[in-house]
C-alpha positions, 0 to 999 in steps of 0.5 A: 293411426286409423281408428281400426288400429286405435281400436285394436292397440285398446282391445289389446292394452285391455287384456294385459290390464285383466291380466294385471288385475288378477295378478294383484288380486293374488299379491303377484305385484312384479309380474304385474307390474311387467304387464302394465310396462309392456302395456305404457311401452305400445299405449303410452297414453292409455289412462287405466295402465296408469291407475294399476301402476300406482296401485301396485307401487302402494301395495309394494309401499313405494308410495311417492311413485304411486303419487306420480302414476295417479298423477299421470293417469289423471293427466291423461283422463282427468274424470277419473274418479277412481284414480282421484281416489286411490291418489287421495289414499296415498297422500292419506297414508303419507299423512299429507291430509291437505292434498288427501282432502282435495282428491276426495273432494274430486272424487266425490264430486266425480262419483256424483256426476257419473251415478257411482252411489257406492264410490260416492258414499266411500269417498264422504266417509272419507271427506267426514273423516278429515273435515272431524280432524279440521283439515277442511279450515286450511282448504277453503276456495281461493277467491280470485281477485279478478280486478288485475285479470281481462276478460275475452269473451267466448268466441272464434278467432284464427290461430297459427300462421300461414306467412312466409317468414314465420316458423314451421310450427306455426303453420297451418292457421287455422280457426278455434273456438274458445270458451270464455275466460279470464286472463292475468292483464301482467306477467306473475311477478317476484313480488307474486311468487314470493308470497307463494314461495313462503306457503309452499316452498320451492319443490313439489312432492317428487321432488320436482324444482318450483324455481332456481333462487342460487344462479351462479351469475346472480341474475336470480331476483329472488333469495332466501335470508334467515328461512324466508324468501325475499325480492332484492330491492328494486326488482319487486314488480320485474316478472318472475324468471328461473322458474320450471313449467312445475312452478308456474303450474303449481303457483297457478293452482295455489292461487285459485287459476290455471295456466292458460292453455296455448290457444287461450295465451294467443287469442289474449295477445292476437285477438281476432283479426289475425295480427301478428303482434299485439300491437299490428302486423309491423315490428316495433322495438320499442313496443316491447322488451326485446334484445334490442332495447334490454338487456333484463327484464323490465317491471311488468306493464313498462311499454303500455303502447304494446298492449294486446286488443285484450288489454293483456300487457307484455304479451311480446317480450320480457319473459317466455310465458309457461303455456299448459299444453304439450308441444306437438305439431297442429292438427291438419282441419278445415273445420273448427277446433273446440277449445284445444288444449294441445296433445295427451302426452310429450316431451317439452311444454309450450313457451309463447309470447318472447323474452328480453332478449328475443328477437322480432320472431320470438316476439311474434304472438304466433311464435312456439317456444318449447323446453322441458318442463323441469327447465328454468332460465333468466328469460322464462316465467308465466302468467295465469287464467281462469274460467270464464263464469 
């Protein structure tokens, strides 16, 4: 779309938002609520029609759909001080002070950057009174243990592929520009996932699966005996499988990290001069997990001779690796792209890197898997970053 137009669908996505406003002001919640759908329906990815949504579901007292249309509105414009908030007031009501006390601490922490002296004051008083009731103990920071993670330092690097033999979607190459950051050296393991498992459980607040434990072919590495989750013997350190993109993103912010974003996961297996494995440009199976020499998953780190320039292993085969961003097709530039992190909105999630049984293309570092984020299968986990100091 050109700018004119992207200006016009705002001015009118504003006016209908107005409209809204005032209609809640006066308790008029479906009417609307009618004009916050009509506005999603033609500006899907406009972050305040969001906002409204979720208050309106607070007032009507549907409270896990407001959860979710915070969510959505801080999906697409995380700054958003208002929406951290507002989220924060509706895990309070349902009595969820830890996930309360952590979208106040965003929100205060937004406030203060934008100058906002009476949101921020709100959102202290908030902050005070869950810390008097000693919700703060449980939500000390994560101190990432970073001795089994690589560091890739802040830099360009060319991503995508041009060849001939590589997919559409791969195409064009072309350059990025990254901060640094720090990224898993292995994929996230049973053993790993377990110990989350037990915190948290396997479902999040809406009811989204974190991981299937009750696969009819028993290929699942992980059950549940007497209320605790377990690794079958032998399969500790075999990369987790079964689990959704929810899974790997709500494991990775439990542990302090984030998955990496699509650009972050390529630069990790490719480095910078443009290679198609993490090894070199020629195809090995023996390099790797692959369908040629596996028939499972292996335990994490078994072909060292594949390791990527990052020191980052499995990169190729295994398992597909959950990636943070929306999958859509690349922008067309002949400049540099600043630390991407995919489009605002879709419908699948970025799978990279192949699994066991995955051929020489899937195993491509270029490669560009994509499923539905609620998917889960024997050949899907993940690993995780975080930002660089």
């Amino acid at each position: 779309m050109t700018i004119t137009g992207t200006i016009v669908k705002s001015a009118e996505s504003d006016k209908l938002l107005d409209q809204a406003v005032e209609l809640i002001k006066i308790d008029k919640l479906d009417w609307a609520l009618e004009l916050v759908r009509e506005v999603i329906r033609k500006d899907p990815s406009n972050p305040r029609s969001y906002l409204y949504a979720g208050i309106i579901y607070f007032k009507k007292h549907e409270y896990g759909i407001a959860v979710k249309q915070y969510q959505l509105a801080i999906s697409f414009k995380e700054n958003y001080g208002v929406a951290h908030y507002n989220l924060g007031l509706t895990y309070e009501k349902t009595g969820k002070s830890k996930e309360a006390y952590a979208s106040f601490i965003r929100a205060r922490d937004l406030y203060k950057v934008q100058n906002n002296q009476k949101d921020y004051e709100d959102a202290l008083k908030k902050i005070k009174t869950l810390e008097e009731a000693g919700v703060n103990e449980t939500l000390k920071p994560v101190k990432v243990d970073t001795s089994e993670m690589v560091y890739i330092e802040a830099g360009e690097f060319f991503m995508g592929s041009d060849d001939t033999s590589r997919q559409n979607d791969e195409k064009p190459k072309h350059k990025v520009y990254l901060a640094s950051y720090w990224i898993d050296k292995y994929e996230v393991t049973n053993s790993q996932y377990c110990k989350f498992l037990n915190a948290k459980g396997r479902e999040g607040d809406s009811g989204q699966k974190w991981i299937y434990i009750g696969d009819k072919k028993g290929e699942g590495k992980i059950v549940k005996v007497k209320g605790i989750y377990k690794v079958k013997a032998g399969f500790e350190n075999h990369p987790v499988t079964f689990v959704t993109w929810y899974g790997a993103n709500t494991y990775a912010k439990w542990s302090g990290k984030r998955l990496p974003t699509e650009a972050e996961w390529e630069r990790a297996a490719r480095g910078t001069d443009g290679r198609l494995y993490p090894w070199g440009n020629k195809w090995y199976q023996d390099k790797c997990v692959n369908n040629k020499n596996s028939k499972h998953t292996r335990p994490v780190g078994s072909y060292p001779e594949g390791v990527s320039p990052s020191g980052a292993m499995d990169m190729a085969g295994n398992v597909l690796e959950w990636c943070s961003d929306w999958y859509g097709f690349y922008p067309v530039t002949s400049g540099t792209i600043n630390n991407p992190r995919g489009p605002y909105s879709g419908v699948t999630r970025i799978l990279k890197g192949g699994g066991w049984d995955d051929n020489w293309q899937c195993c491509g570092s270029t490669f560009r898997g994509n499923y539905s984020p609620g998917n889960y299968d024997n050949d899907l986990g993940f690993r995780c970053v975080k930002d660089g100091e």
